[in-house]
N, C-alpha and C positions, 0 to 999 in steps of 0.2 A: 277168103276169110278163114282160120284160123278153127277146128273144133276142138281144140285144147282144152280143158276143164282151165278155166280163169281163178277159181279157188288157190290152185299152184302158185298164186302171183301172191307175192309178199312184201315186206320193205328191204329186203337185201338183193333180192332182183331190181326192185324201182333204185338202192343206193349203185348197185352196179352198171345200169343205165347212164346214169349221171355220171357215174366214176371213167368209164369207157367215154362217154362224150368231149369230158370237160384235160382228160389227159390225151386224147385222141392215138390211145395205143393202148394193147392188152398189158404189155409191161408198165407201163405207166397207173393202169388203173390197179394193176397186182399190189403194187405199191404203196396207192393209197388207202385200198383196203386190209391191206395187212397179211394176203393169203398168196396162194403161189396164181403162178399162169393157168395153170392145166385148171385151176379153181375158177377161175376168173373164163377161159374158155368153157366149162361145161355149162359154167349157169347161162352164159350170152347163148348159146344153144338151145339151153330152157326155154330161155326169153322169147328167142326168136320163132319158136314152137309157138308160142301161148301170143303173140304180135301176128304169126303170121306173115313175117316183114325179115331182112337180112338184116337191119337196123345201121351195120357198118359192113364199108364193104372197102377195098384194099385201090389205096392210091399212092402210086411211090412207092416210097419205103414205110409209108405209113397207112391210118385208115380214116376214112371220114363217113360222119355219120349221113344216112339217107334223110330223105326230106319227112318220112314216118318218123325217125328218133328222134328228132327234132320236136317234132310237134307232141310226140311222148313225151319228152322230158318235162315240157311246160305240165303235164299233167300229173307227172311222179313229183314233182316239187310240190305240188300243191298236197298231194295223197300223203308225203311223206308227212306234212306240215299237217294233216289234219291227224297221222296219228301219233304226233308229238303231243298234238293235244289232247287223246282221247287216254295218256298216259297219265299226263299231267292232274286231266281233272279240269273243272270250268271254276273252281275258286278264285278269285282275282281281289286282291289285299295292294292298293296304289301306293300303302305306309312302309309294303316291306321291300317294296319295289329298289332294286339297283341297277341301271341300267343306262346307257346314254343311245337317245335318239338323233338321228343325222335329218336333219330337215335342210333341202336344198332353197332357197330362194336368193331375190337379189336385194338390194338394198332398201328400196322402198317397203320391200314387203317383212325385210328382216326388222328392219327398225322399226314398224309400225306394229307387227304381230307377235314375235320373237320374244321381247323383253317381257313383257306381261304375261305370255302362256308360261315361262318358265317362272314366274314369280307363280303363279298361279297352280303349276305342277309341283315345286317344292315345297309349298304349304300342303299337301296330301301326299308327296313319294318324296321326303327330304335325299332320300337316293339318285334321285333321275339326275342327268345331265343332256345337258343339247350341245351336237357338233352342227354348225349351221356352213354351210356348202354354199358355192354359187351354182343359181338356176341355169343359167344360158340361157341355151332353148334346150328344153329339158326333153329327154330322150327314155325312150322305155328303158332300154338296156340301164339306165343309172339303177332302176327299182329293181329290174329282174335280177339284177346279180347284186345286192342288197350294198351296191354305193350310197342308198338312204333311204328312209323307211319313207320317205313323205317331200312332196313337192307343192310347194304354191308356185303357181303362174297363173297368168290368164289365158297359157297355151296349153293343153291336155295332150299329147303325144293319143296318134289315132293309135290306138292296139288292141286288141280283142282282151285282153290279159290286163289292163290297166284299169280303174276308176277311178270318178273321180267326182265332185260336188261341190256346186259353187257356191263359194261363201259370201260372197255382195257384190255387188256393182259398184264403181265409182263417175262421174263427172269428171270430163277433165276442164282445168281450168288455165288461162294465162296468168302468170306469174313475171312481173317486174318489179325496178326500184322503183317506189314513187318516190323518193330526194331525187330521182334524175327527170322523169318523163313521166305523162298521163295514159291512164289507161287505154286500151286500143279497143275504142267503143264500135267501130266501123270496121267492116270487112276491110276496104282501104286501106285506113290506118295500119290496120295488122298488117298485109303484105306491103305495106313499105316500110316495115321495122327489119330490122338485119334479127336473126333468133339462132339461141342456143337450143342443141336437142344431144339426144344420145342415141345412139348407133353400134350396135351389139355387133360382136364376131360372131361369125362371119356375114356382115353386111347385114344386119335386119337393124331396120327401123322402126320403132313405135310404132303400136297400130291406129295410134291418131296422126303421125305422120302419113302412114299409108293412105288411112281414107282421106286425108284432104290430097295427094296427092293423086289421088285415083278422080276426084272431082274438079280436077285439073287449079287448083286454088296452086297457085306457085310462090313459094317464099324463099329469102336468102340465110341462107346457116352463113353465122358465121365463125360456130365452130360447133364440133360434133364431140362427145366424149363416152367413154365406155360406160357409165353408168351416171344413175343419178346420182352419185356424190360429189361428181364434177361440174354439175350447173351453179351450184351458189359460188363460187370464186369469179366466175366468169360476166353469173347476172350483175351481182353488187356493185355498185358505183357506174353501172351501163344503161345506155336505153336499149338493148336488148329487150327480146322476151323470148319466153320459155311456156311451152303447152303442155301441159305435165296433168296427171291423176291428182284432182282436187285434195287426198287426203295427207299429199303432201305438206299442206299447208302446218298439219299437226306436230310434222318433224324437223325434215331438212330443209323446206321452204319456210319456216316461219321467220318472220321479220321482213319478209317478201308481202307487196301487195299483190293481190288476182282479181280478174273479173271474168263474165263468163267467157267461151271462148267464141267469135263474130261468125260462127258458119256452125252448121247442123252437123255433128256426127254422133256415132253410135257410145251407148258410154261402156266404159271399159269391165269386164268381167275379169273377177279373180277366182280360181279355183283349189282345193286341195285334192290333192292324185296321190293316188297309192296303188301297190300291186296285187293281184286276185289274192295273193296265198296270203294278206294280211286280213282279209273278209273278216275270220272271226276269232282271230286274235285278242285276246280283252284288253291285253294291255295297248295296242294299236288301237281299237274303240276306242278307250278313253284317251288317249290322247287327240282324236279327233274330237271327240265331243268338249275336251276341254277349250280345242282349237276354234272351235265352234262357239263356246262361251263367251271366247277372248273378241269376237269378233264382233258379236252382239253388245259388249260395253261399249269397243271399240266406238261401232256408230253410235252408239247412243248419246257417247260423249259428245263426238261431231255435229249431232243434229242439236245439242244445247250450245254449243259453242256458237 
């Protein structure tokens, strides 16, 4: 350990850190701070006093950082980000707001949450804009390197550096044509229907496909598509069905009849995730709390319908 006076440690050692990391060479990080080598070497010297730690150490013709800079850097991103703020000041004004937020999700959750929060967000920051991202399976690295400020899924990437809070639960329900066929009121029934479902890259399935497959319940696809926008072409005019998150019914399933689904499983959780260094950010607060509002009509609506 290190008895270096920590006082020494400021934000242009934490932005040097970062700098040397993320160009993985002293010339490379000279460059992006604007100073020469020999600058760029004395403070990684500082650093490494005050870390106690080599932080980079020489591979090839290059350097790579130790398993210590690494898990530094997660913490100078955050320190830098808190004294961004402590510059700034905690006033927060959502009217004078200009900014566009990247929220990743997939189509069920864009279409259902998406359109309303940003109506909702332009009635108090007529500035804000939303770039909406596909979810996949959503991965820490999209937030830590700020590919989007925010994720809905019902998956949370395990990270120590991530949060995240769930916004509702859903039912899931079967969805067919009733002009073709009757609802599949019988476990039976259901596994003798040929069904549509969707099947994510790379290979994940629904988590209501998983648990009836894990319950050994065997059904036949008779086609699989990359998201939910590809079920309704396929249902329509078929005795198909389709086991899909009940609140489907409200967008791209409507004109589809549902009933419950014939066998017991778990109902589906959806969450918002985001990364530590947005904690207390104001304007990331209310964008969740707005997200939050949006979700609260949402059902509300649901349980009157």
């Amino acid at each position: 350990m290190s008895d270096f006076d920590y006082s020494h440690l400021d934000g242009k050692l934490l932005q040097l850190l970062l700098a040397i990391l993320e160009a993985q060479s002293i010339t490379g990080a000279a460059q992006r701070l604007g100073v020469t080598q020999s600058a760029v070497s004395h403070l990684l010297g500082k650093l490494r006093q005050i870390t106690g730690d080599p932080l980079f150490v020489k591979c090839g013709r290059g350097i790579v950082p130790t398993a210590r800079a690494e898990a530094l850097a997660l913490h100078a991103r955050l320190l830098l980000d808190d004294m961004r703020r402590f510059a700034a000041g905690d006033e927060f004004h959502p009217a004078t707001l200009h900014t566009t937020f990247s929220i990743a999700a997939n189509d069920f959750q864009r279409d259902l949450l998406l359109p309303p929060l940003l109506q909702r967000l332009r009635r108090q920051a007529p500035g804000v804009r939303l770039r909406v991202l596909p979810s996949d399976v959503p991965r820490a690295e999209m937030l830590r390197e700020g590919d989007c400020q925010l994720v809905i899924s019902p998956r949370p990437p395990d990270a120590s550096d991530i949060l995240h809070k769930r916004l509702f639960e859903d039912d899931y329900r079967v969805f067919y044509d009733a002009a073709v066929r009757e609802a599949p009121l019988r476990l039976a029934d259901y596994q003798a229907a040929e069904h549509v479902s969707v099947l994510y890259n790379p290979r994940r399935m629904l988590d209501v496909d998983q648990q009836l497959a894990a319950r050994g319940i065997e059904r036949r696809f008779a086609v699989t598509v990359p998201s939910f926008a590809g079920i309704p072409a396929f249902l329509q005019g078929s005795d198909m069905l389709a086991t899909l998150p009940g609140l489907l019914a409200r967008s791209l399933m409507q004109g589809f009849a549902h009933c419950p689904l014939p066998a017991r499983v778990g109902r589906m959780p959806m969450y918002m995730i985001w990364h530590l260094k947005h904690r207390h950010d104001p304007a990331h607060s209310w964008l969740r709390g707005e997200l939050e509002q949006v979700v609260a009509e949402v059902l509300a609506d649901s349980q009157q319908a």
